[in-house]
C-alpha positions, 0 to 999 in steps of 0.5 A, a space after each residue: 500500500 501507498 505509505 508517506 516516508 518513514 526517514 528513520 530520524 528519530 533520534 537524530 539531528 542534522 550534522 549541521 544548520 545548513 543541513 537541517 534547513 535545506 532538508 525541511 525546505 526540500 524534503 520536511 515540508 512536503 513530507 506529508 504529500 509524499 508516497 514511497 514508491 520503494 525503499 532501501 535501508 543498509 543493515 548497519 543503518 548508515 544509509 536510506 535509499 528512496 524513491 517517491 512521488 511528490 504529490 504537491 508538485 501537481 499544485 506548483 509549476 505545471 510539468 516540474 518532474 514528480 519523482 523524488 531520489 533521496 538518499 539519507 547518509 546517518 552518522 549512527 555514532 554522532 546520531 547526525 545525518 546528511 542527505 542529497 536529493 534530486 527531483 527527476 522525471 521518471 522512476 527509472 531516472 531516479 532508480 540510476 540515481 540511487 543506484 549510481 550513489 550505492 544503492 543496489 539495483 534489485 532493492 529500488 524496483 517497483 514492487 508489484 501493483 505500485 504506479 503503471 505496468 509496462 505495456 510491452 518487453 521494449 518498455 521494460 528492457 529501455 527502462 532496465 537500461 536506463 538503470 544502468 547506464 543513466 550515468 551516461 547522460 546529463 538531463 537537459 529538460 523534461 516536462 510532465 503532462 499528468 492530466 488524460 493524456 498523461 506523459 511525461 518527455 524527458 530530453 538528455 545529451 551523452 556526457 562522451 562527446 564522441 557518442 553518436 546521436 548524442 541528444 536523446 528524448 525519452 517518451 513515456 505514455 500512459 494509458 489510464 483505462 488499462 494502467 498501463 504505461 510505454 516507454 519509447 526512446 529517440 536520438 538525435 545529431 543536435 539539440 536544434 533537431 532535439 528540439 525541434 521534435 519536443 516542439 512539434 510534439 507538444 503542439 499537438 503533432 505526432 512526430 516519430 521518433 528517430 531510432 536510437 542506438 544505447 550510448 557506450 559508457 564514457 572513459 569517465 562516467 560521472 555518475 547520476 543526472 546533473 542539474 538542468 539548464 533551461 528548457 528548450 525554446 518554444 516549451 509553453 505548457 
């Protein structure tokens, strides 16, 4: 069953002032609107992994991502915790978050009857990579429509600067009669070609997207999704 977070806290303090007010500001005060969809906790009780979803944000800023990684970093014998955080569009980006800081990737997946079910093996088997190589790219932008017809776009480049195709828009589709959900991924040479097709398809037309091959990991991955810049140009909803 859905459940608000249980961060485990009691007893503890943030290390210090700074840290306590960025975690109510982000995390506390919408702490009540929150849902966990999965969680992870290490046996020695040093680190807490969760994936949630962000209920408030459905009252803020149409199309801001829902989905809310968190991992909690305790100091079991100063009773002090640390915390990072990321807002990000799709649990399968979340999921590569956490996984990139520790978390092991059986221990955050979906548990059955949670949020849609992938409508086909294509949804599950990009969502799988997604998990795993979600490291290779920087998250440009995303938008989330949570209203009939309920999608969410997520755009991101290739951090290997070599990679072909390196502009890459993810498309998740939901359909609300059978909960259900497809996940389709395109690649593009160049962010304007990038954006020209998260343009068109958010005024009403029904680009394709282009075939998109995995990336290759970078001789240097640098792990999770890094902050976003703007959103492309022409993105009004």
């Amino acid at each position: 069953m859905p459940s608000e977070p249980d961060f485990r806290l009691d007893g503890y303090e943030a290390v210090n002032d700074h840290v306590a007010d960025q975690f109510w500001g982000h995390i506390g005060i919408e702490q009540d609107m929150m849902t966990v969809l999965a969680e992870h906790h290490s046996d020695d009780a040093e680190h807490s992994f969760y994936l949630m979803h962000n209920g408030a944000v459905t009252w803020g800023i149409p199309g801001e991502p829902q989905i809310v990684a968190l991992h909690l970093k305790r100091d079991p014998a100063a009773r002090t915790y640390r915390f990072v955080h990321e807002d990000l569009p799709l649990p399968s980006t979340a999921q590569s978050w956490l996984i990139a800081r520790g978390c092991p990737e059986e221990k955050i997946l979906l548990p059955d009857g949670m949020g849609t079910t992938p409508a086909n093996e294509a949804t599950r088997a990009l969502e799988q990579r997604l998990r795993s190589d979600g490291d290779h790219f920087a998250l440009l932008t995303s938008y989330t429509h949570d209203s009939d017809p309920i999608q969410t776009t997520v755009m991101l480049r290739a951090l290997d600067e070599k990679a072909a195709l390196p502009f890459r828009v993810l498309l998740e589709e939901v359909d609300s009669t059978a909960w259900t959900h497809t996940l389709r991924e395109g690649g593009f040479e160049t962010f304007e070609a990038a954006t020209q097709w998260w343009e068109a398809h958010w005024n009403g037309e029904k680009p394709p997207l282009p075939a998109a091959l995995p990336a290759t990991r970078p001789a240097t991955a640098v792990p999770g999704l890094p902050a976003r810049p703007a959103p492309p140009r022409g993105l009004s909803r």
